[in-house]
C-alpha positions in Angstrom: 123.8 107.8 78.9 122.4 108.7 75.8 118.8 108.1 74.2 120.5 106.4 71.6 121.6 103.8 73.9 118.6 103.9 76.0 116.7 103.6 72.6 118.2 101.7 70.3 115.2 100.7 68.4 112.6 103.7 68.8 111.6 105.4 71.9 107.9 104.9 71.3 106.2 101.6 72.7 103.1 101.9 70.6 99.9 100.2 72.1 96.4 100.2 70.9 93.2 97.8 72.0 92.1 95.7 69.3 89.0 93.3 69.0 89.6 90.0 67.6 87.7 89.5 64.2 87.7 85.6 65.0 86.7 85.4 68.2 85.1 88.9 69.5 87.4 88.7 72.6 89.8 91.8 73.8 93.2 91.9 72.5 96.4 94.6 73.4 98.3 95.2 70.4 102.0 95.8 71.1 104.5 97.4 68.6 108.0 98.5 69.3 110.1 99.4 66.2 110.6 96.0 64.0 109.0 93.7 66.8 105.0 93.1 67.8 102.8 90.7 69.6 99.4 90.5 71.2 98.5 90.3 74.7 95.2 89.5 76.6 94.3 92.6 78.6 95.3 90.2 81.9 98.8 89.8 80.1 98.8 93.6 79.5 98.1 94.8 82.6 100.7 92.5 84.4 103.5 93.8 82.1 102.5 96.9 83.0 102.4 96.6 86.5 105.9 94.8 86.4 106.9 97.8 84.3 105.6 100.1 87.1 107.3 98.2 89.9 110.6 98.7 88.1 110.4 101.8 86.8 110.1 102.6 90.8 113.0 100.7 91.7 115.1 101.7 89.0 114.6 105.3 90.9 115.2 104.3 94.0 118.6 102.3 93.3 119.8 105.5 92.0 118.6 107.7 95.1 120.3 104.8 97.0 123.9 105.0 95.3 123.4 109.1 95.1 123.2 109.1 98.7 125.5 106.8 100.1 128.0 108.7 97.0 127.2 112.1 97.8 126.0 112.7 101.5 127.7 109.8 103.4 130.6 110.5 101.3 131.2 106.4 100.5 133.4 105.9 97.2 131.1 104.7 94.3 132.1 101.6 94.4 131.1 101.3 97.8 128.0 103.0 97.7 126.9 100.2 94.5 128.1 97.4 96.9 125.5 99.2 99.6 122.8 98.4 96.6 123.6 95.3 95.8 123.1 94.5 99.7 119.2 96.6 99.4 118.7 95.0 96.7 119.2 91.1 98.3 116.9 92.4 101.0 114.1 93.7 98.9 114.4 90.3 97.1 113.7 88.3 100.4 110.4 90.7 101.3 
């Protein structure tokens, strides 16, 4: 896969702390190419714990297929089906 499909809009999440002039409370500023928004530091740091959780998932659904694939020797397809079947449990815990 290429960064230009991983990417499509720009590669960098850009993220700075504010303060707000109207009310004096934190703010999170969010930018990421043409879009933007403004989170509460609670908001923030859930995103970024959900990011966190799947960034480790993402990881281990590959090591998952990669070794069912490679050292059990199951076809691709199979080894994806094996996933799908983690995944359903991971849900449930």
């Amino acid at each position: 896969m290429s960064d230009e499909k991983l990417h499509p809009i720009d590669p960098m999440i850009h993220i700075e702390s504010l303060v707000s002039a109207q009310t004096g409370k934190p703010v999170v500023s969010v930018r990421w190419g043409p879009m933007d928004g403004k989170l509460t530091p609670a908001e923030a740091r859930a995103h970024a714990q959900t990011i966190m959780e799947v960034a480790f998932a993402a990881e281990l659904d590959a090591f998952i297929v990669a070794f069912f694939h490679e050292k059990m020797d199951l076809p691709l397809e199979r080894a994806v089906m094996v996933l799908r079947d983690f995944r359903e449990w991971r849900e449930k815990q």
